[in-house]
N, C-alpha and C positions, 0 to 999 in steps of 0.2 A: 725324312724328318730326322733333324739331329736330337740324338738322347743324353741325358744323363750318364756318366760313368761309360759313357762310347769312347773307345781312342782313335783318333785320326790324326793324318798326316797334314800338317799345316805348314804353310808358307807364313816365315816369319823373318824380317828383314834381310827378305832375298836367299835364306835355308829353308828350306823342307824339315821341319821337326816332327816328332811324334806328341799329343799331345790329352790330354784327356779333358772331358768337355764336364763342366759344373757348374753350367745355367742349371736350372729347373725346365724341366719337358716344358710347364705351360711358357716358360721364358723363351727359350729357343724355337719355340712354333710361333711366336710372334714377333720376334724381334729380328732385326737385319746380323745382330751380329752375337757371339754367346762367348760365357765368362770361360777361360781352361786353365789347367794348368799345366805347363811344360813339363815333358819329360827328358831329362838332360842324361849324359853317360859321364859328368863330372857328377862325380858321387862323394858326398861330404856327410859329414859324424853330425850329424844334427838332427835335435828329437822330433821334428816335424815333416822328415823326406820320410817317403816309403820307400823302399827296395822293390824295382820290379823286373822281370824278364821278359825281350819282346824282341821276338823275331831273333832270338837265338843270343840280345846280347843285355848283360844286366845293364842297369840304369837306377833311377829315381823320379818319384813324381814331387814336383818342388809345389807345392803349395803357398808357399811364401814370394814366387811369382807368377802369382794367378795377375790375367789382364783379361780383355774383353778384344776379340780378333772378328772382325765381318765373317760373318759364314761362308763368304765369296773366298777366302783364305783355306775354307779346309779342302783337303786335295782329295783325299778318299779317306775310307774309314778301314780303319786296321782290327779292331772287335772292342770286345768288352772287358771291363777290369773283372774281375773275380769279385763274386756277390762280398766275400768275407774284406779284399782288401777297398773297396769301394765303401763296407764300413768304416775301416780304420780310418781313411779319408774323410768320411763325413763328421768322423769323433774328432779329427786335426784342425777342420776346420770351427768347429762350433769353439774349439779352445781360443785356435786364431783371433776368431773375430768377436768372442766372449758372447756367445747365443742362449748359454745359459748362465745364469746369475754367479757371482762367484763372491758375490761383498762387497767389490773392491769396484 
């Protein structure tokens, strides 16, 4: 079963990426295919990429292109983010998509 905050290697228009998965558990147990977001090794100054290390080379998790890939797409699973930055992603996101109230 695919998790939360797992990274796997995914096939994405014919590349193999690394990528980290951000359905929710009950989402990705029932669903054919789950939300991620890529990890790229173009690494850009922007307040919403994290910086990450994987497999000996730094990178970024882009959350600004999270999509939704068949689960037939993930090739294997490479581990887990680290509890602390799998926070910092869930803080990026609720900003992203405005989850908590902000006024506006």
């Amino acid at each position: 079963m695919v998790k939360r905050g797992e990274v796997f290697l995914c096939e994405s228009h014919g590349t193999e990426k690394p990528c980290v998965i951000l359905s929710p558990d009950e989402m990705a147990e029932t669903m054919p295919y789950v939300l991620i977001a890529p990890i790229t090794t173009a690494e850009r100054n922007l307040p919403f990429r994290l910086g990450v290390k994987l497999r000996g080379k730094t990178g970024q998790i882009a959350p600004d292109m999270l999509h939704a890939v068949p689960k037939s797409d993930l090739i294997s699973r490479i581990g887990n983010l680290p509890e602390g930055l799998m926070n910092e992603l869930n803080q990026i996101l609720k900003e992203i998509f405005c989850y908590e109230s902000t006024g506006k």
